[in-house]
Backbone and ligand atoms as CSV (ligand in chain L), in Angstrom:
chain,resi,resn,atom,element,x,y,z
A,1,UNK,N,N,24.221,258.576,52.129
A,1,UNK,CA,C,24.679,257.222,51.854
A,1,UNK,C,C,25.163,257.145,50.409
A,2,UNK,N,N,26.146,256.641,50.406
A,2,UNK,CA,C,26.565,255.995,48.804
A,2,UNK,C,C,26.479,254.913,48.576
A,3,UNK,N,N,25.589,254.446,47.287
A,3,UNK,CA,C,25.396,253.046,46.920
A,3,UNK,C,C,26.424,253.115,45.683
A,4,UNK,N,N,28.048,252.437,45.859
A,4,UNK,CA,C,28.265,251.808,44.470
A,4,UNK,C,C,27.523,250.838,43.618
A,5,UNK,N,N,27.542,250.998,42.177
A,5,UNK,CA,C,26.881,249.737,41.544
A,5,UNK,C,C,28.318,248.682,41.343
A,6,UNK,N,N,29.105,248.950,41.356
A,6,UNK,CA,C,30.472,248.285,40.709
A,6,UNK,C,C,31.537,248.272,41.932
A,7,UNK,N,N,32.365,246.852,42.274
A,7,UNK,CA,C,33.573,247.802,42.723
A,7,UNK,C,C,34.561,247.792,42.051
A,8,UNK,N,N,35.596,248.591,42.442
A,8,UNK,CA,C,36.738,248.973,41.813
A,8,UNK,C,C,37.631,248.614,42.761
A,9,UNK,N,N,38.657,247.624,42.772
A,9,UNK,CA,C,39.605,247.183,43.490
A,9,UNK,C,C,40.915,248.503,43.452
A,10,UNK,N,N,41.373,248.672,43.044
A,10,UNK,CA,C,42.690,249.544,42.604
A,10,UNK,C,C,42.330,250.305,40.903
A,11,UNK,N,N,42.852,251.376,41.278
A,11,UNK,CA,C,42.771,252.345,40.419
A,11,UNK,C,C,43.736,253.803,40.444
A,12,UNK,N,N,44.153,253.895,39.558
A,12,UNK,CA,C,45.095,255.286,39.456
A,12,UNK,C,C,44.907,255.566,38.187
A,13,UNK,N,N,44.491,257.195,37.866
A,13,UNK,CA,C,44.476,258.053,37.047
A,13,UNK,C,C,45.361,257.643,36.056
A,14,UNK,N,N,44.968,257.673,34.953
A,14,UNK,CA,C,45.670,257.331,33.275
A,14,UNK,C,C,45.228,258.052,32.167
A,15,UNK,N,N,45.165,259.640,32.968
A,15,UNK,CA,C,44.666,260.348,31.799
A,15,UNK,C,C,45.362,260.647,30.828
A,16,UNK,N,N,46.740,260.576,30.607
A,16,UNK,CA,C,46.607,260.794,29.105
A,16,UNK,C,C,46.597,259.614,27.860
A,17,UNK,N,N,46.538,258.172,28.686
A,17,UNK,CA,C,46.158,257.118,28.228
A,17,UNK,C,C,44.662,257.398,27.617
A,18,UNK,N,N,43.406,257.658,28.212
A,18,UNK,CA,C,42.444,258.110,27.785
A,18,UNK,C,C,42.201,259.366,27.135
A,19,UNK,N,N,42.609,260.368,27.141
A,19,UNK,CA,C,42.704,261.661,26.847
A,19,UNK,C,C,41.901,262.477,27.626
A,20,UNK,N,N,42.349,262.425,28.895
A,20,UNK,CA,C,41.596,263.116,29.931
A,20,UNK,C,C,39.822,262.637,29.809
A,21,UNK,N,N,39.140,261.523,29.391
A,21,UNK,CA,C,38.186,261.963,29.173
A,21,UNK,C,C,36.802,262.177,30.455
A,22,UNK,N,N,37.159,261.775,31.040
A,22,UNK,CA,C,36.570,262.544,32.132
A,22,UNK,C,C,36.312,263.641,32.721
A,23,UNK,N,N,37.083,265.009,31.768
A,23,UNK,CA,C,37.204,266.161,32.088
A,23,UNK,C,C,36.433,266.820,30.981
A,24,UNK,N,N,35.133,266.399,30.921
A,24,UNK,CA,C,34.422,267.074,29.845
A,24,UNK,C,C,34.072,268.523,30.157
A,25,UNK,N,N,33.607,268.852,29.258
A,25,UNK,CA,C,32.498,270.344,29.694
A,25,UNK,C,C,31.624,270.511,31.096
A,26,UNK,N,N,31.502,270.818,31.608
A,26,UNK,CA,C,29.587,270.870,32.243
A,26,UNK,C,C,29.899,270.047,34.104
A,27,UNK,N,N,31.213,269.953,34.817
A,27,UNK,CA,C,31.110,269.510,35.669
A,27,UNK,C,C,30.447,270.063,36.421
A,28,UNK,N,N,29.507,269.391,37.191
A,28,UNK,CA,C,28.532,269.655,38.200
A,28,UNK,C,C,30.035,270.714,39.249
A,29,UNK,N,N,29.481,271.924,40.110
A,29,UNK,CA,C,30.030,272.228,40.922
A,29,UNK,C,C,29.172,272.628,42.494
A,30,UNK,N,N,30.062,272.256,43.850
A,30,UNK,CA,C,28.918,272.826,44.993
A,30,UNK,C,C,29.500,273.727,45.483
A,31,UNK,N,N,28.673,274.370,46.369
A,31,UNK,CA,C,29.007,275.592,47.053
A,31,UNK,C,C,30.499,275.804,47.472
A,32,UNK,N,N,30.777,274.447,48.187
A,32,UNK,CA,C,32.119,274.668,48.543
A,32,UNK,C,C,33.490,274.317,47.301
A,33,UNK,N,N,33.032,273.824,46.534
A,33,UNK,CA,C,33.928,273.489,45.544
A,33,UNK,C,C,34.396,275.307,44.599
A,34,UNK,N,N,33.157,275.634,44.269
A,34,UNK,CA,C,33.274,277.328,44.312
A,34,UNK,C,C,34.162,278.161,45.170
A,35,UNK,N,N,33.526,278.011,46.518
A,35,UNK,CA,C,34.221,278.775,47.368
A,35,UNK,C,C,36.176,278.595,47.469
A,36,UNK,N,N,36.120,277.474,47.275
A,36,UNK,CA,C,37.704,276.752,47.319
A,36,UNK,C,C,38.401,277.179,46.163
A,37,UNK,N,N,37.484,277.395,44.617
A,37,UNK,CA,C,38.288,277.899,43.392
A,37,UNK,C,C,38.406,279.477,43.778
A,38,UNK,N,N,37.658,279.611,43.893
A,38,UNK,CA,C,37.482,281.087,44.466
A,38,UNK,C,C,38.347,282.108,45.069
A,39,UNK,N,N,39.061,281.005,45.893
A,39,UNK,CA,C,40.087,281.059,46.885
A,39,UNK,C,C,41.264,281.664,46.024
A,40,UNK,N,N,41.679,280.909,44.993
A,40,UNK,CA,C,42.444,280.336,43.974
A,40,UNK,C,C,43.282,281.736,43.533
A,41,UNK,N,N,41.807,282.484,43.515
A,41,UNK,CA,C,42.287,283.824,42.451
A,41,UNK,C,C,41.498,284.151,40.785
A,42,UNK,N,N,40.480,283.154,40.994
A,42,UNK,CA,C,39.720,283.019,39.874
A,42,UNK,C,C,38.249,283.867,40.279
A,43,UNK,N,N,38.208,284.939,39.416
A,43,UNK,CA,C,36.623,285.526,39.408
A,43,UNK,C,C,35.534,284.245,38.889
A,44,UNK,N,N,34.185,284.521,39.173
A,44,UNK,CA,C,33.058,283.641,39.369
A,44,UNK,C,C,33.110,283.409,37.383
A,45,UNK,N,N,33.108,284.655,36.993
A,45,UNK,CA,C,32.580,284.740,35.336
A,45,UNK,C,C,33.906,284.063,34.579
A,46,UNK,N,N,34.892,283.860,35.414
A,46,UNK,CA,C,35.888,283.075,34.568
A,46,UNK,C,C,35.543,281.767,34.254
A,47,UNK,N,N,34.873,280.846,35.392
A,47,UNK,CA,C,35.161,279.608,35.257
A,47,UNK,C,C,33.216,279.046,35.423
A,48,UNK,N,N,32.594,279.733,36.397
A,48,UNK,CA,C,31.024,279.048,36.486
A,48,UNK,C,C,30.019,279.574,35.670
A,49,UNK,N,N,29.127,278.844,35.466
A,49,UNK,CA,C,27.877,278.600,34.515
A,49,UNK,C,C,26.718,278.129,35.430
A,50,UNK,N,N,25.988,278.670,34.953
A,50,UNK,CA,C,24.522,278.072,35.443
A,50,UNK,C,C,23.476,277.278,34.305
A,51,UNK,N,N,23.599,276.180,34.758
A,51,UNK,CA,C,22.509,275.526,33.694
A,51,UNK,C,C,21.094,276.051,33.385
A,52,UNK,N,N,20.295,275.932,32.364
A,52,UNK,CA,C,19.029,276.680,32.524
A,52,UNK,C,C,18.245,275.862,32.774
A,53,UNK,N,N,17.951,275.087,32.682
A,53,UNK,CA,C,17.206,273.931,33.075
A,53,UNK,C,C,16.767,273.856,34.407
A,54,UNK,N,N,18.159,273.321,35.206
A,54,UNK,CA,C,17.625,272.421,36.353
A,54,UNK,C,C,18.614,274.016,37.550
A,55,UNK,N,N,19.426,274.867,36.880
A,55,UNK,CA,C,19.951,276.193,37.790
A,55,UNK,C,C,21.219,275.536,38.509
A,56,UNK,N,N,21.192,274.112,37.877
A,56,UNK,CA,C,22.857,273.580,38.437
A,56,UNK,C,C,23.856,274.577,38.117
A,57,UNK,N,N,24.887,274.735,39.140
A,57,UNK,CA,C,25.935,275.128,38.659
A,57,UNK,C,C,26.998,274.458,38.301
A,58,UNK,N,N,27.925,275.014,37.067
A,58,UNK,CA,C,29.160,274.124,36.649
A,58,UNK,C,C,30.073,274.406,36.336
A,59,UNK,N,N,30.829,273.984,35.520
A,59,UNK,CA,C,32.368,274.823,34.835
A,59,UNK,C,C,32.289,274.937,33.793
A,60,UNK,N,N,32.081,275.933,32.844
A,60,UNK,CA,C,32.351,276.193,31.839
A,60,UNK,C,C,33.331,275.203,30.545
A,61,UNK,N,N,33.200,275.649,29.596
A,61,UNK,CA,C,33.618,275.125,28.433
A,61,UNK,C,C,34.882,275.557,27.955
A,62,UNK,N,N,35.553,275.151,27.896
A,62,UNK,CA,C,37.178,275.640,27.104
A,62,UNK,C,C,37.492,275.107,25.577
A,63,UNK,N,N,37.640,275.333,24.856
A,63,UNK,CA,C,37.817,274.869,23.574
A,63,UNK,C,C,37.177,273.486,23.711
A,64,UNK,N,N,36.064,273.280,24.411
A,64,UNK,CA,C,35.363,271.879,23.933
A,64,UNK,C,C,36.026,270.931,25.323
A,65,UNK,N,N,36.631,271.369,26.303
A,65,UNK,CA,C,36.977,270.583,27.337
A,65,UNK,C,C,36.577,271.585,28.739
A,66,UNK,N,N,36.969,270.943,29.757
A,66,UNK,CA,C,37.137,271.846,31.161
A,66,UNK,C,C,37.868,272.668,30.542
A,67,UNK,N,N,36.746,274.008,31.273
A,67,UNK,CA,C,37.512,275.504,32.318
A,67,UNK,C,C,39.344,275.191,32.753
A,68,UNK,N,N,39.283,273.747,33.226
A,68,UNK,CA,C,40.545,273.762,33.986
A,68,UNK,C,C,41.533,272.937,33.643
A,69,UNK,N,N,41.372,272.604,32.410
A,69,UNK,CA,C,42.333,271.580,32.004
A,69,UNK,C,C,43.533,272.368,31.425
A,70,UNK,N,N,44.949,271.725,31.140
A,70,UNK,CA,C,45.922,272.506,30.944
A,70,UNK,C,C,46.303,271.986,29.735
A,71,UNK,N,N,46.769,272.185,29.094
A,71,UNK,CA,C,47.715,271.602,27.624
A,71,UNK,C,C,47.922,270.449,27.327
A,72,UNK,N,N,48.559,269.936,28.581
A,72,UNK,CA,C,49.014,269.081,28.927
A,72,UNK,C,C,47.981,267.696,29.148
A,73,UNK,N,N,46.667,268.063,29.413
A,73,UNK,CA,C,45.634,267.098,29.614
A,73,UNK,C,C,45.499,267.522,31.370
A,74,UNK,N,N,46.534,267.906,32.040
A,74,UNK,CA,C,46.130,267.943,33.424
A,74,UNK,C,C,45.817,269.045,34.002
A,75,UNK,N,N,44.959,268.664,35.033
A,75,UNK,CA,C,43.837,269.545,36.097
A,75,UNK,C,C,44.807,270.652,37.101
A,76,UNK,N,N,44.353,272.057,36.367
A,76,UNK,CA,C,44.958,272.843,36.453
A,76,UNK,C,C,45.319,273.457,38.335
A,77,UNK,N,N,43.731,272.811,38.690
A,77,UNK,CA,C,43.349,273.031,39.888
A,77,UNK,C,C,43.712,271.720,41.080
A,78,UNK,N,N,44.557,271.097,40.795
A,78,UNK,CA,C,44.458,269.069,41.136
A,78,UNK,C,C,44.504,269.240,42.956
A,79,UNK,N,N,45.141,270.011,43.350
A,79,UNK,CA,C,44.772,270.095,44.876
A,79,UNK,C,C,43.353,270.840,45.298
A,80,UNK,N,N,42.947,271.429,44.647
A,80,UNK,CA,C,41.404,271.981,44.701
A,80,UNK,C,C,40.217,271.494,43.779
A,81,UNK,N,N,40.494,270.280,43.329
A,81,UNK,CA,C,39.126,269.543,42.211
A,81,UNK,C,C,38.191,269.768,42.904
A,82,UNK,N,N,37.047,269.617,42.085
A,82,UNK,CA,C,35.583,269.776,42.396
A,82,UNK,C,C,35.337,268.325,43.432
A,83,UNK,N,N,34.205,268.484,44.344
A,83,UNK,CA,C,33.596,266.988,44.780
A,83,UNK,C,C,33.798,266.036,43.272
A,84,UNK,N,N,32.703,266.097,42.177
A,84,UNK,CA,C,32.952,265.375,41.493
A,84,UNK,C,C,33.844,264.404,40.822
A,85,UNK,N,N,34.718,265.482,40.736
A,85,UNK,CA,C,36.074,264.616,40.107
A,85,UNK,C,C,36.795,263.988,41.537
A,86,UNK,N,N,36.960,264.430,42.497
A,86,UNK,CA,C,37.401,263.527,43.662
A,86,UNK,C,C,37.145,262.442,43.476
A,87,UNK,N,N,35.591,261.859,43.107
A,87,UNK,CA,C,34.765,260.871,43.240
A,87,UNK,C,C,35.238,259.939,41.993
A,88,UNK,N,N,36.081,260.286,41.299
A,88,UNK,CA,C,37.201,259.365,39.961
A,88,UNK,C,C,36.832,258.140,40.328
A,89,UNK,N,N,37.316,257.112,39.957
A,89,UNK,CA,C,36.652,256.786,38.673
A,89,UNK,C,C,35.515,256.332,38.715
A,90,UNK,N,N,34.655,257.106,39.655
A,90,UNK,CA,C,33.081,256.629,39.716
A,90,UNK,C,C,32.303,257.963,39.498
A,91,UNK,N,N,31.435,258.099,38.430
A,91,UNK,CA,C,30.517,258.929,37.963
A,91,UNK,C,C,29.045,259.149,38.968
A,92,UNK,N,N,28.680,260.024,39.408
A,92,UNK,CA,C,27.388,259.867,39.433
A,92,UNK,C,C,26.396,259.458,38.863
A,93,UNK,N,N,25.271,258.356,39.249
A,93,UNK,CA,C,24.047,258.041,38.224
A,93,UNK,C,C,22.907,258.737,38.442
A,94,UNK,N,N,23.003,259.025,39.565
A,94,UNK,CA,C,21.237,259.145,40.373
A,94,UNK,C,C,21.939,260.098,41.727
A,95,UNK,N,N,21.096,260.413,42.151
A,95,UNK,CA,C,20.843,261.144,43.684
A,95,UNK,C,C,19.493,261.434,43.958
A,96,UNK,N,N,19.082,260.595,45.290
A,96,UNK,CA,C,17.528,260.334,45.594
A,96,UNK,C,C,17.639,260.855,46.930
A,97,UNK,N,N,16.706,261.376,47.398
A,97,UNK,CA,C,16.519,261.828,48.868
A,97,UNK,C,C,15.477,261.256,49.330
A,98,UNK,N,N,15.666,260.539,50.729
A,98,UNK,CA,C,15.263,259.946,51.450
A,98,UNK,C,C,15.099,260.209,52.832
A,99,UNK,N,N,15.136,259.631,54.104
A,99,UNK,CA,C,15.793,260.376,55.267
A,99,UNK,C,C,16.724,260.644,55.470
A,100,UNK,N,N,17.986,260.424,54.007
A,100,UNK,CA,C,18.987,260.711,54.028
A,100,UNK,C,C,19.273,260.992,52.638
A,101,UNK,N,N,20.509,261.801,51.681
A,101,UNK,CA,C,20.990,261.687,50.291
A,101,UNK,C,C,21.601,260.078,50.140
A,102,UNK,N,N,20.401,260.004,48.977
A,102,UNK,CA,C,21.639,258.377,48.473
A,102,UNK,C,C,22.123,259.177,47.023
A,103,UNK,N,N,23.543,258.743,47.395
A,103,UNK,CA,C,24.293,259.190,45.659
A,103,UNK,C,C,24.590,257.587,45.187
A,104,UNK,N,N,24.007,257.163,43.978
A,104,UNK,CA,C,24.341,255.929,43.480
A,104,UNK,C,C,25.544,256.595,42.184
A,105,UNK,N,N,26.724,255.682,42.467
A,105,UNK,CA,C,27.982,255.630,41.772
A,105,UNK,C,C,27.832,254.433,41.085
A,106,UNK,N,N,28.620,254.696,39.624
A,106,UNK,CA,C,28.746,253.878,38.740
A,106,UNK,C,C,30.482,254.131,38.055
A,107,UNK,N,N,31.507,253.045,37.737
A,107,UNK,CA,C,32.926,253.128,36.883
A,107,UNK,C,C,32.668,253.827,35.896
A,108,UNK,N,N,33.450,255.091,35.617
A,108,UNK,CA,C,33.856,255.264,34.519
A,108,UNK,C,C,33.792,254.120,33.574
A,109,UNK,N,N,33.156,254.215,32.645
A,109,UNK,CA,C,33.202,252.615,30.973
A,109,UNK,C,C,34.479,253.008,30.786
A,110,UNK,N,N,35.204,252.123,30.178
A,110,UNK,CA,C,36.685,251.882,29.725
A,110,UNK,C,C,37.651,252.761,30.043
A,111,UNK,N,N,37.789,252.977,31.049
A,111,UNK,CA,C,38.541,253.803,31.968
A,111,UNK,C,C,40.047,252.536,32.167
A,112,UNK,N,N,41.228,253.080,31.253
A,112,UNK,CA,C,42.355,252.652,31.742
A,112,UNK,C,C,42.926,252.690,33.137
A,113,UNK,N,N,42.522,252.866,33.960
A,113,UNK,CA,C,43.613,252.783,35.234
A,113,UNK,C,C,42.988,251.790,36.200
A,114,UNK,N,N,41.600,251.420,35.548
A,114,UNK,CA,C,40.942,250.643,36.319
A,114,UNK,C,C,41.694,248.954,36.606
A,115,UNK,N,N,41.949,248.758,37.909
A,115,UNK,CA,C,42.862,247.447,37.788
A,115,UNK,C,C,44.214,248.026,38.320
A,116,UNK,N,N,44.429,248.930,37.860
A,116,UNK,CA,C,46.531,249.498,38.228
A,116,UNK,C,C,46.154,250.506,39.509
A,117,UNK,N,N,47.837,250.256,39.906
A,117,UNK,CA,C,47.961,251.156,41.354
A,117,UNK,C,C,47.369,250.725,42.342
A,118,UNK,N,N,47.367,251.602,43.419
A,118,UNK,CA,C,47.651,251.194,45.178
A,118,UNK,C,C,45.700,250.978,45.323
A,119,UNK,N,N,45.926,249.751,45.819
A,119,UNK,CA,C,44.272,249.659,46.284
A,119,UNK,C,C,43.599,250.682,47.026
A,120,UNK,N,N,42.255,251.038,46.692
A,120,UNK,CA,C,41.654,252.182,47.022
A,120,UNK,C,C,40.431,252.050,46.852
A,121,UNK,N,N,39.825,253.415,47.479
A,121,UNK,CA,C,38.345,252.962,47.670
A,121,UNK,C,C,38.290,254.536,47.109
A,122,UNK,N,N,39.317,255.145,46.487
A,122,UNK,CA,C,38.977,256.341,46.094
A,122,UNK,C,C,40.171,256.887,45.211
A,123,UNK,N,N,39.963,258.174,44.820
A,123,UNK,CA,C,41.287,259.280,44.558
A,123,UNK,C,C,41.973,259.281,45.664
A,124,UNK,N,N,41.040,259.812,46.527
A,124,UNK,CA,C,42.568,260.259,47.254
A,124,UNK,C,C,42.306,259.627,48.633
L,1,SF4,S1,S,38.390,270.322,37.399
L,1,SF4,FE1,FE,40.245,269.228,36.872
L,1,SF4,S2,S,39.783,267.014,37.216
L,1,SF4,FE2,FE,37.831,268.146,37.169
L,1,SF4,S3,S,37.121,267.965,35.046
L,1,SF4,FE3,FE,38.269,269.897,35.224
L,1,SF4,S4,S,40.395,269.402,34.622
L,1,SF4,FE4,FE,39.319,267.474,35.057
């Protein structure tokens, strides 16, 4: 189940209005989001990390941004993004297990695109 806290009427990507900032370091990645870069032509040691902590896996660091960001500010990978970033402009807060996964979503804070473009209940 997904609990939004917020909704978001319409929204389209305005990253270089923000400066990509949603494309930090450290995106959470899952099995299949791997398997799909994977696909790509990218070895494992190019792009994933394992947290020590909690053994999450993620994407690596690039000069202080995503593994996958391009020059340009844009996602090098944009037909193969991670779950996470699919999930634009809503962040994960929480994930509780129950008799089912609840993922509680929260807006990106001052996220320009929030308000513009084709009504949606998502990216894509
Ligand atoms: S994978 Fe693409 S959309 Fe996701 S954080 Fe990296 S550059 Fe941004």
């Amino acid at each position: 189940m997904i609990h939004i806290l917020e909704n978001v009427d319409r929204w389209k990507c305005e990253y270089k209005k923000c400066n990509a900032k949603c494309c930090t370091p450290g995106i959470p990645l899952t099995i299949a989001d791997i398997k799909r870069i994977k696909a790509l032509g990218y070895a494992l040691d190019d792009f994933l990390e394992s947290a020590e902590a909690n053994q999450e896996l993620r994407i690596k660091d690039k000069n202080g941004r995503c593994f996958f960001q391009g020059e340009k500010l844009e996602c090098t990978i944009r037909e193969n993004e991670p779950l996470v970033c699919r999930l634009l402009p809503f962040k994960i807060t929480e994930v509780s297990y129950a008799d089912e996964p609840i993922m509680r979503l929260k807006p990106v804070v001052d996220c320009p695109g929030k308000g513009s473009g084709k009504k949606s209940t998502g990216r894509k």
